[in-house]
C-alpha positions in Angstrom: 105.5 109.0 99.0 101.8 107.9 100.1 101.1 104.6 101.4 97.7 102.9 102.2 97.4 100.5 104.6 94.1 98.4 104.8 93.2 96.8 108.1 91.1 94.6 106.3 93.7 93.1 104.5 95.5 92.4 107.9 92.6 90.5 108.8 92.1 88.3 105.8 96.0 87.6 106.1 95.1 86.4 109.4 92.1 84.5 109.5 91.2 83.8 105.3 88.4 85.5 102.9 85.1 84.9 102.6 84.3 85.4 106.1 80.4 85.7 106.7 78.9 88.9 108.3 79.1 87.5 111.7 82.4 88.3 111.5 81.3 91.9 112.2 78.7 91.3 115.0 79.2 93.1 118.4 77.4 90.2 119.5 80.0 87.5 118.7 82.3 87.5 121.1 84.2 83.6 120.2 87.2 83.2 118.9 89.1 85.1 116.0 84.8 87.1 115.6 85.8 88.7 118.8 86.1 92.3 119.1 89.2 91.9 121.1 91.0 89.9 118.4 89.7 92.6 115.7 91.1 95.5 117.5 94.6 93.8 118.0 94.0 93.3 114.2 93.4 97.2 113.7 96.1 98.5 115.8 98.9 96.3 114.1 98.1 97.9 111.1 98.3 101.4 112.4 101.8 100.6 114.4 103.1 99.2 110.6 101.8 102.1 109.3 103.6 104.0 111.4 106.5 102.4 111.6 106.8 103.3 108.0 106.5 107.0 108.1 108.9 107.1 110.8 111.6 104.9 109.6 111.0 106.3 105.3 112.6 109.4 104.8 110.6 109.6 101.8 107.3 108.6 103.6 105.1 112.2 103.7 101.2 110.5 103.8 99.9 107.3 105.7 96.3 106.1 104.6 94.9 103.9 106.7 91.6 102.4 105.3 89.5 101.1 108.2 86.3 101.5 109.3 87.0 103.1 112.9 83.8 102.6 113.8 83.4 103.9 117.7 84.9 106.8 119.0 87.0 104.6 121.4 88.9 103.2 118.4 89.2 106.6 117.1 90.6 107.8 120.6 93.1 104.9 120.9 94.8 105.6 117.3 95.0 109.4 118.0 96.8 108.3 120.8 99.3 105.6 119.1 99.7 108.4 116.2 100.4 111.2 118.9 103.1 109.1 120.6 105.3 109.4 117.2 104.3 113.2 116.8 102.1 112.0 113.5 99.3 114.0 112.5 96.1 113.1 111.7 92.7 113.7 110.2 90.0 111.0 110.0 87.8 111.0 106.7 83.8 109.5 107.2 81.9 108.9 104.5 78.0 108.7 104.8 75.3 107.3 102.7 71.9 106.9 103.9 70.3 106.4 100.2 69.2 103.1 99.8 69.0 103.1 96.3 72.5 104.3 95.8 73.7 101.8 98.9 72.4 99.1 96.9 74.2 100.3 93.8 77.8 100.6 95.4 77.7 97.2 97.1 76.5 95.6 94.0 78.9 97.3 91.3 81.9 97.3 93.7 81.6 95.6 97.0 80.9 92.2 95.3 84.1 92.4 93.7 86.1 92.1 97.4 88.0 88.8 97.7 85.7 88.0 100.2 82.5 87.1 98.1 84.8 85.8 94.9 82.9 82.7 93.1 79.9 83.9 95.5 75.6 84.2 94.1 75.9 87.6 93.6 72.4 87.8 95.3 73.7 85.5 98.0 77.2 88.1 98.9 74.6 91.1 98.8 72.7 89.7 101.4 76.3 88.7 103.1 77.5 92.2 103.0 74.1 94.1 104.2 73.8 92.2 106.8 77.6 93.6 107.6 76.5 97.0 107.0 73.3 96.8 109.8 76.3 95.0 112.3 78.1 98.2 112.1 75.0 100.3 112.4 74.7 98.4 116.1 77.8 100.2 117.7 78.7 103.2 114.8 79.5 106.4 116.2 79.5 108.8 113.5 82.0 112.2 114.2 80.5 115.0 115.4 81.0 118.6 115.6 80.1 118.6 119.2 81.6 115.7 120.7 84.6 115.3 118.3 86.1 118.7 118.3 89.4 117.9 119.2 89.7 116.1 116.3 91.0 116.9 112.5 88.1 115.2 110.2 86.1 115.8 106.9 82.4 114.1 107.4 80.8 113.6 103.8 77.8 113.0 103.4 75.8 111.4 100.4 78.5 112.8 98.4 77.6 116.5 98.1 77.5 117.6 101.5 80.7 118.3 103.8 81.4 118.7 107.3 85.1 120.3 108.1 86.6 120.5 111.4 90.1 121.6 112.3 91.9 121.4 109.3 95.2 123.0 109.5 97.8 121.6 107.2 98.9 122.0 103.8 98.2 118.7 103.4 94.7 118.4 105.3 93.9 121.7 103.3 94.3 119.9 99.7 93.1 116.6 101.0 89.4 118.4 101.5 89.9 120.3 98.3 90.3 116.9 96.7 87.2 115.3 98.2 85.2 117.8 97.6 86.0 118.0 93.6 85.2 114.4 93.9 82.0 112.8 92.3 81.9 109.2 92.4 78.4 109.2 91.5 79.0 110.1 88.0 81.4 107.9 85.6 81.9 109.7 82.8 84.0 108.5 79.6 87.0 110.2 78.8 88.7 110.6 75.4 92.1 111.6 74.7 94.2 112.1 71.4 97.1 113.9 70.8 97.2 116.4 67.8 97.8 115.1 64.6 101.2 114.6 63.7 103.1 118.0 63.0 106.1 119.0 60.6 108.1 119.4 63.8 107.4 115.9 64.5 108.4 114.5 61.3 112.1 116.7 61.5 112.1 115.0 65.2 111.9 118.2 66.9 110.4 119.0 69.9 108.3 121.9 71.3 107.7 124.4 69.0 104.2 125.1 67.7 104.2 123.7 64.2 101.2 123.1 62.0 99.6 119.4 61.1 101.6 117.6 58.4 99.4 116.1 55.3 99.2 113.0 57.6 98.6 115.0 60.9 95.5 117.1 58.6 94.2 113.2 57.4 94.2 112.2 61.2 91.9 115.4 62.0 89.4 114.0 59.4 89.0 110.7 60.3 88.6 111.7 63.9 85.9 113.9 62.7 84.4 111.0 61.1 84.9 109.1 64.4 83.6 111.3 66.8 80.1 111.6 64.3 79.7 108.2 64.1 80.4 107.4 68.0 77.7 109.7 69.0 80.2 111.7 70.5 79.3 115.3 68.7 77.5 116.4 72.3 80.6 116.3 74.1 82.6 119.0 75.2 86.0 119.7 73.7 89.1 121.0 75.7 92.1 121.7 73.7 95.2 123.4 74.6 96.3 126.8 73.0 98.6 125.7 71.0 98.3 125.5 67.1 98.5 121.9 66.4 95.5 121.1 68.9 93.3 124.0 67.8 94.1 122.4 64.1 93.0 119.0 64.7 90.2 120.3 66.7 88.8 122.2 64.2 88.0 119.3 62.5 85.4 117.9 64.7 81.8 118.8 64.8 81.1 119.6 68.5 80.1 123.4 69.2 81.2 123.1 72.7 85.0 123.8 72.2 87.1 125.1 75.4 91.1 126.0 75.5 92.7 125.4 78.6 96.9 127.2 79.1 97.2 124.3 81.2 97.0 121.7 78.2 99.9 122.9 76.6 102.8 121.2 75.9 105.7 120.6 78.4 107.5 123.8 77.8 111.4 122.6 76.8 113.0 126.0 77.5 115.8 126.6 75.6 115.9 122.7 74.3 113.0 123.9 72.2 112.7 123.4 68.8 115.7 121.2 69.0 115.8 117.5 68.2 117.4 115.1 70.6 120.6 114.6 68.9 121.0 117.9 68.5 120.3 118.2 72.2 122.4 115.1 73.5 125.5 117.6 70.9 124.8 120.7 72.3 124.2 120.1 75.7 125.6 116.7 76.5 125.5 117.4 80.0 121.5 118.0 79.8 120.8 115.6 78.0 122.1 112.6 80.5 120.6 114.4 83.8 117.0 114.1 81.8 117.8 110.3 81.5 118.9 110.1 85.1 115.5 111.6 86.5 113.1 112.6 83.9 110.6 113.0 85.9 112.7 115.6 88.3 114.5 116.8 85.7 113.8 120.5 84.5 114.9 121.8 81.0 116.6 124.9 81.4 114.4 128.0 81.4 111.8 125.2 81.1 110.0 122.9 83.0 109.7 119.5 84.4 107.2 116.6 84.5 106.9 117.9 88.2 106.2 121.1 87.2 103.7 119.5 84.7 101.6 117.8 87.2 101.3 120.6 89.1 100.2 123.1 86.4 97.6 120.4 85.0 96.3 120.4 88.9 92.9 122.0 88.2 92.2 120.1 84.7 92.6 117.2 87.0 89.9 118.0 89.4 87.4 119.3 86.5 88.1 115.9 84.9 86.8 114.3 88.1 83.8 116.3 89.1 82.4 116.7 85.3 81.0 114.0 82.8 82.8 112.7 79.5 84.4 114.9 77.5 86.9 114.9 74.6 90.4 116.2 75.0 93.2 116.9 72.3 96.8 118.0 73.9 99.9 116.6 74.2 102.6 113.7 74.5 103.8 114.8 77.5 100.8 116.3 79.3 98.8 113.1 78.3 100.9 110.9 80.3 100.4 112.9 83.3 97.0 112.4 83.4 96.7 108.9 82.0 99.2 108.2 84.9 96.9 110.1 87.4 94.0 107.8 86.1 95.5 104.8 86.1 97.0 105.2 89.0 100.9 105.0 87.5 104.0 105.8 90.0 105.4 109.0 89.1 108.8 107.7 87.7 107.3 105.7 85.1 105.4 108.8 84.1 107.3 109.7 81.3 107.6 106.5 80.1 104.0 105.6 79.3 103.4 105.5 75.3 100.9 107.9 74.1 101.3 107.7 70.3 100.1 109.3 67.7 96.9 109.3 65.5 95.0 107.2 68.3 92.2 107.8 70.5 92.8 106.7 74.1 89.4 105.8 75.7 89.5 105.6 79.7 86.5 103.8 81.4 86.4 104.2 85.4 85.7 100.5 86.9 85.2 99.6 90.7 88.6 99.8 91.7 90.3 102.1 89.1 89.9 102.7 85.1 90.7 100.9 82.4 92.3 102.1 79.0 91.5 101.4 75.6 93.8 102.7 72.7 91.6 103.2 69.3 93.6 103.1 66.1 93.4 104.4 62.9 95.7 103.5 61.0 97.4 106.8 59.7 101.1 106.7 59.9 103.3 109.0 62.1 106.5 109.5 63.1 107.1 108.4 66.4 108.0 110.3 69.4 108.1 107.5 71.9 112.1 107.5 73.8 112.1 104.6 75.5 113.9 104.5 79.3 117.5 104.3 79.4 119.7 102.2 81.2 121.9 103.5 84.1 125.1 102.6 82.4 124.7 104.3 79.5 123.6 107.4 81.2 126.8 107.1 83.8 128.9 106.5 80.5 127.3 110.3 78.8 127.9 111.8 82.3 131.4 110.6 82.3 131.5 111.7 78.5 130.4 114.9 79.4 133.2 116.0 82.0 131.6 114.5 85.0 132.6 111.6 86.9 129.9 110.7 89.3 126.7 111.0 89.0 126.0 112.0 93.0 127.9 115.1 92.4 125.7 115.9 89.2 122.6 115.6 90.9 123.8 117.9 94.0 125.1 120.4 91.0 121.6 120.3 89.6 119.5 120.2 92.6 118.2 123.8 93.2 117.3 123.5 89.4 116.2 120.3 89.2 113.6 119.9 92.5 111.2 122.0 92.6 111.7 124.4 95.7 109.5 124.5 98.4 108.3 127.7 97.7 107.4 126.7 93.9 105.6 123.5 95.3 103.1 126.2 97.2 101.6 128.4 94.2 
């Protein structure tokens, strides 16, 4: 479980919004301005913080988004986070462009609660002025007078500085940043394949071919992507037949098949429909419905697993432009989850249906999705979640009468070992 925890938002429960830049002074010293009453602020929200990863047993990341702006207030929450044997690594972020300054306050500062129903021009003004009051007292790390500490210094985007980085964790946190480019906001397309015979018996798996429907749908997105102006963009499908089919279809040259696209592989489920499955293997069939996400098929994989594997389509997604991407239900809801920012249970619950084209925009604070129909029919494939009785009821149905012992039963199957979580 991660957590972020925004000192900011401390302060504006404490003293309001719209506070004006002399807020941020070094030279106000009054009242609730004073640097006194904005460190008590800051260090409340680092004891919550860590109150929470020690108490959680599921708590594994703390993000505390602050400014930390002196070395003395990065010296007193070493210390606080030493105290509870809490490690930690401080990430900077440096822009000295003007231009692009300008840009970022303007497209995503301005949208803060604290310059809502301001002049635009007015709340720029407002929130440079709080940029040059930081600049007063800012000690940026260093690699000479910070060594003792864990930290990633980024500078202007492209360029890194990494000192003492030790953990698993600190290790993928810098791969992460570094794979990020927030300079660029590219559009994303996704679709599914058209609609396959396999989908019309209500099987799942497999590696049919496109149904007369599923072979319409590839010609109308053809026409789409022509008459969008979307020929230039690269195409990344997976490896299996029904994506290759639909994208074969499409005008753009630039075509790319990724083994990480394919579909959630169902092990020996595959091929089956549910109701066969839920006959067959009755037992199975309820422990998906307890945990899907958890839950791995036998000789198969789980949504887990998915994540995982789709790990490095992930990071080319957000350090390249737009691009055009025909896959799968289940591998699209991992991603569109990871975009969107979706909590991982509700993963396999997020409709990705057929014949449609889900367009995802990046905004200030996230991305937004916009689902383009046309109007083909399809089966649908969509299971929607079910409810804890009736999947006690199948367990109980199934020979088992409580649902704690199932899971222990199923554990070293089900999670995801610690070893497997490493390659």
């Amino acid at each position: 479980a991660v957590v972020s925890t925004q000192s900011t938002g401390y302060r504006r429960s404490m003293v309001g919004v719209n506070m004006s830049s002399d807020y941020y002074s070094p030279d106000n010293m009054d009242g609730v301005c004073s640097r006194t009453f904005n460190r008590k602020v800051a260090l409340h929200a680092v004891d919550e913080l860590l109150s929470w990863l020690n108490e959680d047993p599921d708590a594994v990341v703390g993000i505390l988004d602050a400014t930390n702006t002196t070395r003395d207030r990065r010296r007193l929450i070493s210390e606080r986070c030493a105290k509870s044997n809490i490690q930690i690594m401080f990430i900077e972020s440096v822009l000295d462009i003007p231009e692009v300054e300008e840009r970022n306050i303007r497209e995503h500062k301005l949208r803060c609660p604290d310059y809502q129903g301001c002049d635009p021009d007015d709340a720029f003004q407002d929130f440079s002025q709080r940029i040059k009051n930081y600049k007063k007292v800012y000690q940026t790390l260093s690699l000479e007078l910070d060594r003792e500490l864990t930290f990633i210094r980024v500078s202007n985007v492209t360029q890194f500085h990494i000192n003492s980085v030790n953990s698993t964790i600190q290790s993928k946190s810098a791969y992460f940043l570094m794979n990020l480019r927030p300079h660029i906001q590219p559009t994303l397309y996704f679709t599914r394949h058209g609609e396959t015979e396999f989908n019309m018996d209500g099987k799942i798996g497999g590696d049919s071919c496109l149904s007369e429907n599923g072979r319409r749908y590839g010609e109308e997105l053809g026409r789409f992507v022509r008459e969008e102006g979307l020929s230039e963009l690269p195409v990344w499908t997976s490896l299996m037949r029904r994506t290759l089919e639909t994208g074969s279809y499409l005008p753009n040259t630039s075509v790319e098949r990724y083994k990480a696209l394919n579909e959630l592989d169902a092990g020996q489920c595959d091929g089956l429909t549910y109701q066969q499955i839920e006959t067959d293997y009755p037992e199975e069939f309820a422990l998906r419905d307890l945990d899907k996400y958890n839950y791995r098929y036998p000789r198969g994989e789980s949504y887990h697993d998915l994540c995982c594997r789709l790990e490095p389509v992930i990071m080319d997604l957000e350090k390249g432009g737009s691009v055009f991407v025909i896959c799968h239900q289940a591998v699209l809801r991992c991603i569109v989850g990871y975009l969107l920012d979706i909590p991982v249970e509700e993963i396999p619950y997020i409709k990705i249906p057929l014949h449609t084209v889900i367009k995802i925009v990046p905004t200030a604070y996230g991305c937004e999705r916009e689902d383009i129909k046309f109007g083909i029919s399809s089966a649908i494939t969509h299971r929607d979640k079910q409810s804890v009785e009736s999947i006690e009821k199948r367990l109980i149905d199934a020979g088992i009468n409580k649902v704690e012992e199932s899971r222990k039963d199923k554990s070293e199957r089900v999670i995801p070992s610690l070893e497997e979580l490493s390659i």
